[in-house]
N, C-alpha and C positions, 0 to 999 in steps of 0.2 A: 772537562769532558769533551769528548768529537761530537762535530757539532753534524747533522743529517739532514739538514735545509741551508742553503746558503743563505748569509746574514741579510742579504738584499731582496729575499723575499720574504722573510720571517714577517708574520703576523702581528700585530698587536698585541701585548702584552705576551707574548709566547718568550717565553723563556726555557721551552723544552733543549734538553739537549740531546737525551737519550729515550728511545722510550719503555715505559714499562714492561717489565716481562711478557704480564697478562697483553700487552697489546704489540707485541712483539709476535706473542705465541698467533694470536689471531690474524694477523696480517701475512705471516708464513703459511700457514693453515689455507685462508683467503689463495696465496699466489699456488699452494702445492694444489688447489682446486683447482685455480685457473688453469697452470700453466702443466702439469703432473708431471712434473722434473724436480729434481734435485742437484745438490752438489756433488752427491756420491758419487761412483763407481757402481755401474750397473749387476747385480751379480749375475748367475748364466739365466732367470727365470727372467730376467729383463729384457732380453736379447731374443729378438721374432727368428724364430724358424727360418731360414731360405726356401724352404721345399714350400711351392705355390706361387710362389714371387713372380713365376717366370711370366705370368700372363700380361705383370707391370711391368714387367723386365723389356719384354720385347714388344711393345706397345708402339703402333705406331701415330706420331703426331700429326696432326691435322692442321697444319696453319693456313690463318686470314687473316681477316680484316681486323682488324684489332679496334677494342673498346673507345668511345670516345673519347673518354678520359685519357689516355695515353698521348694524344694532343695537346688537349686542354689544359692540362697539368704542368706542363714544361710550360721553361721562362720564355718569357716573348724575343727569345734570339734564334734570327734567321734559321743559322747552322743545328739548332736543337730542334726546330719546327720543323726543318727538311726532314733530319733524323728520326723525327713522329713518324711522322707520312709515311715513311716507307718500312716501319716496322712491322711487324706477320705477327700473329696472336696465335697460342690453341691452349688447350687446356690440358694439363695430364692429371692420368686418372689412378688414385695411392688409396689403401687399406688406410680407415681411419685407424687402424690397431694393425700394428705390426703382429700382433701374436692372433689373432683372428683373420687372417688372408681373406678368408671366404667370405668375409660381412661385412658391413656397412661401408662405402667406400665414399671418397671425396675428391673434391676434382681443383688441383693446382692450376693459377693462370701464371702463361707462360711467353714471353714477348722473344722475338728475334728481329737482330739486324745480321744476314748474309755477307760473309765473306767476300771481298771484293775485288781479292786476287784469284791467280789460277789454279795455287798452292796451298791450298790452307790446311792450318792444321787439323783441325776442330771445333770447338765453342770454349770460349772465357764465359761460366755461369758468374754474374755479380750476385751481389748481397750491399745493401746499403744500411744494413745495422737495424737500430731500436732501442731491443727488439718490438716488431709491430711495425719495422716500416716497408715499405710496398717496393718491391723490385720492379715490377711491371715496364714502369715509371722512368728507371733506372738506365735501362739500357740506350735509349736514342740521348739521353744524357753525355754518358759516356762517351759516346760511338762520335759524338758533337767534336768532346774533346780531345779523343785520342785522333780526329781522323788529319789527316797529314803526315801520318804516321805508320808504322809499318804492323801496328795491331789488327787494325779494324782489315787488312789488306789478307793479314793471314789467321782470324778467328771470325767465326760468329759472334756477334755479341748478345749475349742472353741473360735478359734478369727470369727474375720469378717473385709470384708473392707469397709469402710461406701461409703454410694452411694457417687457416680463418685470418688473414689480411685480405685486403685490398678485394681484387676480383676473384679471388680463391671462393670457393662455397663446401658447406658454409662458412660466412663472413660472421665474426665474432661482434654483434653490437650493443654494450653494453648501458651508453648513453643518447640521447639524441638531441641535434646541434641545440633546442633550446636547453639540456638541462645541462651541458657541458657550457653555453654562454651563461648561467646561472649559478656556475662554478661546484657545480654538481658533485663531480668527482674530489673536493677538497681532503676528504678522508684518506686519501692516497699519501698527505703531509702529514698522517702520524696518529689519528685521533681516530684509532682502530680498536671494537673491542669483539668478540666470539659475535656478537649479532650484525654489527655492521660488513663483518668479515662474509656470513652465511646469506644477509641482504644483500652486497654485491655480486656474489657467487647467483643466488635466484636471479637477480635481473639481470647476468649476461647469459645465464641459461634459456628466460626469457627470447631474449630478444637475438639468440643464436638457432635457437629450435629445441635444442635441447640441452641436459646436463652434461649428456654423454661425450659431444666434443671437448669439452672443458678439461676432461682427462686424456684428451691426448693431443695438446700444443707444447710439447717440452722440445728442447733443443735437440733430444736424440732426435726424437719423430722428424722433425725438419730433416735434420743430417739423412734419414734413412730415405724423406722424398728427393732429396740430392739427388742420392744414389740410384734411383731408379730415373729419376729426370735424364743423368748422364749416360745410363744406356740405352733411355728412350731416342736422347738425341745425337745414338752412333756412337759416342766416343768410349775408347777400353779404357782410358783411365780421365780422370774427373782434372782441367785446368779450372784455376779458380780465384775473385779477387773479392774480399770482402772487407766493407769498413766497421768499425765500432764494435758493437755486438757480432756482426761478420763475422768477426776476428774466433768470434767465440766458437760460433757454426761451423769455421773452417774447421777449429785445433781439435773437438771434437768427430768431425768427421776424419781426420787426420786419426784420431785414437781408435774408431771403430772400423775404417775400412781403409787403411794403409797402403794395402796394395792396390789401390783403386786410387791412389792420389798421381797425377805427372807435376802439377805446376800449384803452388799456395801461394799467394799475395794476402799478408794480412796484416791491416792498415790500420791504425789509431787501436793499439793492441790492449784487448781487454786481460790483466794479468787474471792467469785461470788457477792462482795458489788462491783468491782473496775466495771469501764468501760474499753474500750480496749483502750484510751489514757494512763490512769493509770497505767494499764495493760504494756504495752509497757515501761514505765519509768521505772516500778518495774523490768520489763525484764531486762533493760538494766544497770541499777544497778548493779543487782545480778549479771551478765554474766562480769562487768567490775570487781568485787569485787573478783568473781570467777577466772579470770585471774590474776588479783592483788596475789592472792594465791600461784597460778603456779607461778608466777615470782619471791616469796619467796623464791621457790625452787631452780626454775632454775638456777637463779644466782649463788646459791652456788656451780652450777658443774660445771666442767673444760669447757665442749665443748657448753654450753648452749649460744644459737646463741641471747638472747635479752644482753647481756653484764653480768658485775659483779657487777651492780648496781639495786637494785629493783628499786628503784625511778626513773628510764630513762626507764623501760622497754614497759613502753606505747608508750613511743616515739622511742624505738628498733621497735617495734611490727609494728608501723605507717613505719617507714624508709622501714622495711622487704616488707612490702604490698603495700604502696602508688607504687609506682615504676610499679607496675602490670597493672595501669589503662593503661598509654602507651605503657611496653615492658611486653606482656603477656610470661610466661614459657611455653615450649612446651615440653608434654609428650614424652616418647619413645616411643607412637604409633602416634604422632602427632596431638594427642587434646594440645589445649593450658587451661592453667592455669591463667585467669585471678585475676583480683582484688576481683569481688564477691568469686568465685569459692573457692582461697583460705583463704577469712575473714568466709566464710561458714565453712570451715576444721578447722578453729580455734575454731568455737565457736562451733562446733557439739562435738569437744573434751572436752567442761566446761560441755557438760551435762554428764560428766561420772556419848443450846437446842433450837430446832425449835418449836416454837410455832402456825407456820401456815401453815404445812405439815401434817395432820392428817392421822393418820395409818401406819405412816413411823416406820418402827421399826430401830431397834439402830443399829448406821452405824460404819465402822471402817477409822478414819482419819489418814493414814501414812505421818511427815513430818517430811524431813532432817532437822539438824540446820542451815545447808550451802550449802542448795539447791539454784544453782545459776541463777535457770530461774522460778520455782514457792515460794519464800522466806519463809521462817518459819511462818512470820505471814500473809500471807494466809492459811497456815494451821488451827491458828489457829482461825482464821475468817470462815474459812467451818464449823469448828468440832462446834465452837457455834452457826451459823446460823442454821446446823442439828439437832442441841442435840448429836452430836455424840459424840464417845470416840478417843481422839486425842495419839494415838502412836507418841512420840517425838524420834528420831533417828540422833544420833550422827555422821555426816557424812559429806562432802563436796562432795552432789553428788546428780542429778536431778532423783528418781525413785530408792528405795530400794528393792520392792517385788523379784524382778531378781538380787539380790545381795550374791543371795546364804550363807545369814549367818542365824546363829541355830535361835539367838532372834525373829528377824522379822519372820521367816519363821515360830515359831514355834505359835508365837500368830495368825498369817494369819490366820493358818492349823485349829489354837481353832475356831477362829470365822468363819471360813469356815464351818466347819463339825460338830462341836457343838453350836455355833451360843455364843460361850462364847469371851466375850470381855473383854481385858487385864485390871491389873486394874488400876485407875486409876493414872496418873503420872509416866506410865512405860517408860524407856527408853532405848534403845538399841544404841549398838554403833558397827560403821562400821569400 
């Protein structure tokens, strides 16, 4: 049977491979709470009104100083700390419910770096995936590594944090840092039944304000504050590059507002045929395959802590970690290091034509061959679902755009700014 945790975190004595119905049914139940998306197709009662929009429509931004954390947060390289420093903050302000304009609203943060030629086109929005990770963050990232280049000369560069992340409000918080170093969230690996499902749902209701955001963080909702971000900031149709999850935010906004797209970059491609059971198996594949790699290596050096044997190193990996569930490591400030905590440090280290999308113009699909959390062919199951042109990249690694190499950057930079797309069968290597 497929397996839905990679072999090198698996727990003691777990031998789950699939999980039961009953805890299946409640852990989708749980996410359609959390998240109030689906796989569907929207049908038309899904789909908010236009009439009211226009007051988010034509909202003007206020930018400043930006949060601290937008420093703080970037690696300690020069060129990404300059990048900090001179990023502009504001917040834009969306209908928590697209189908209720007139009520409850919430306020997107929203980071720019400025154009630095005399020409520009407009803004590149990023998206750096998840879903649940923080754009904010994102952009003096970026702006680090594209600059030399003729992107940052002729866009804006603008992340965002999608409602209830990062500096968005409300900020969805579910756990707090002691009960997450306490390995709090372990339920999340399968051991889900109707009460722990309706318990997590209370406690991020808790500690977000209330129930009522909880039903509206799905993918459309995101895709619809896109689209009012991008007329907040000027531009008639939406440029746009997103990684991982990205990928998903992009082809969706691709599906609902078509004629509102000029430029898609979408990077480490999430295939949008799977379901998120599917989804999970392919994950955990690629993320075990991906460590299978690392222990090629590792083996062969002297001091590499899984042994001198690749074939044992799953079961190095299991020895290293199991241990953690009862004698957690205690930092030198006194956080302890559990068993989630450090199966998370492992795996955060692997990520180092459309026929019934009308108007969509021609999108650009970047996928590694050894991308070990969205696999190669999800790539290229997006690039045919779109029509789009599929960039193949030689790499063992989740997200090439921020790879700082000429190939990829240089085809981006085409289909950014001249809207020319590489041809076809091109291949870069990392």
């Amino acid at each position: 049977m497929p397996q839905m945790i990679p072999a090198l975190i698996r727990r003691k004595n777990d031998r789950r491979r699939w999980p039961k119905p009953a805890m299946t049914a409640a852990f989708s139940a749980s996410l359609l709470l959390l998240a109030g998306c689906s796989g569907a197709a929207p049908n038309d009662d899904d789909i908010a009104d236009e009439v009211g929009l226009e007051r988010f429509m034509e909202q003007e931004l206020e930018f400043g100083a930006c949060d601290a954390s937008i420093v703080d947060s970037q690696p300690p390289v020069p060129q990404v700390v300059e990048a900090a420093r001179k990023t502009e903050c504001a917040m834009l302000t969306v209908p928590m419910d697209y189908k209720d304009v007139d009520g409850t609203t919430i306020e997107i943060a929203v980071s720019r770096i400025s154009a630095t030629g005399d020409n520009p086109i407009g803004s590149v929005l990023l998206n750096p995936g998840g879903p649940g990770a923080a754009g904010t963050t994102l952009a003096p990232l970026v702006n680090a590594l594209w600059t030399g280049g003729p992107i940052p000369e002729r866009f804006d560069i603008v992340g965002f944090d999608p409602r209830g992340v990062g500096l968005s409000t409300p900020a969805i918080d579910c756990y707090s840092d002691e009960e997450r170093d306490a390995d709090a969230p372990l339920s999340a690996l399968g051991k889900w039944t109707e009460e722990s499902a309706r318990a997590i749902v209370d406690k991020c209701a808790d500690g977000s304000g209330s129930k009522e955001i909880l039903a509206h963080l799905g993918t459309r909702d995101v895709a619809r504050d896109m689209d009012v971000l991008r007329s907040a900031l000027g531009d008639d149709k939406l440029t746009y590059a997103g990684v991982s999850y990205g990928t998903r935010l992009g082809s969706v906004y691709a599906e609902m507002f078509p004629e509102n797209v000029r430029a898609l970059v979408l990077d480490g491609a999430v295939d949008p045929l799977m379901d998120t059971a599917d989804r999970r198996i392919q994950l955990s594949e690629g993320l075990q395959a991906s460590f299978q790699r690392f222990a090629d290596f590792c083996t062969t050096q002297a001091a590499c802590p899984l042994g001198t044997d690749p074939a044992r190193a799953t079961a190095a990996a299991q020895e290293l970690l199991q241990p953690l569930e009862d004698r957690p490591l205690v930092a030198e400030d006194g956080r302890e290091v559990g068993f989630l905590a450090a199966g998370e440090g492992i795996v955060s280290g692997l990520y180092s034509e459309a026929t019934d999308i009308d108007g969509l113009p021609e999108v650009l699909v970047i996928s590694a061959t050894g991308d070990p959390v969205t696999p190669h062919e999800g790539g290229n199951s997006l690039a045919d679902t779109l029509g789009a042109r599929l960039l193949t990249v030689e790499a063992n690694q989740h997200g090439t755009i921020i790879s700082a190499n000429a190939c990829v950057d240089g085809a981006v930079a085409d289909y950014l700014i001249d809207l020319e797309l590489p041809d076809k069968g091109t291949r870069c290597t990392i």
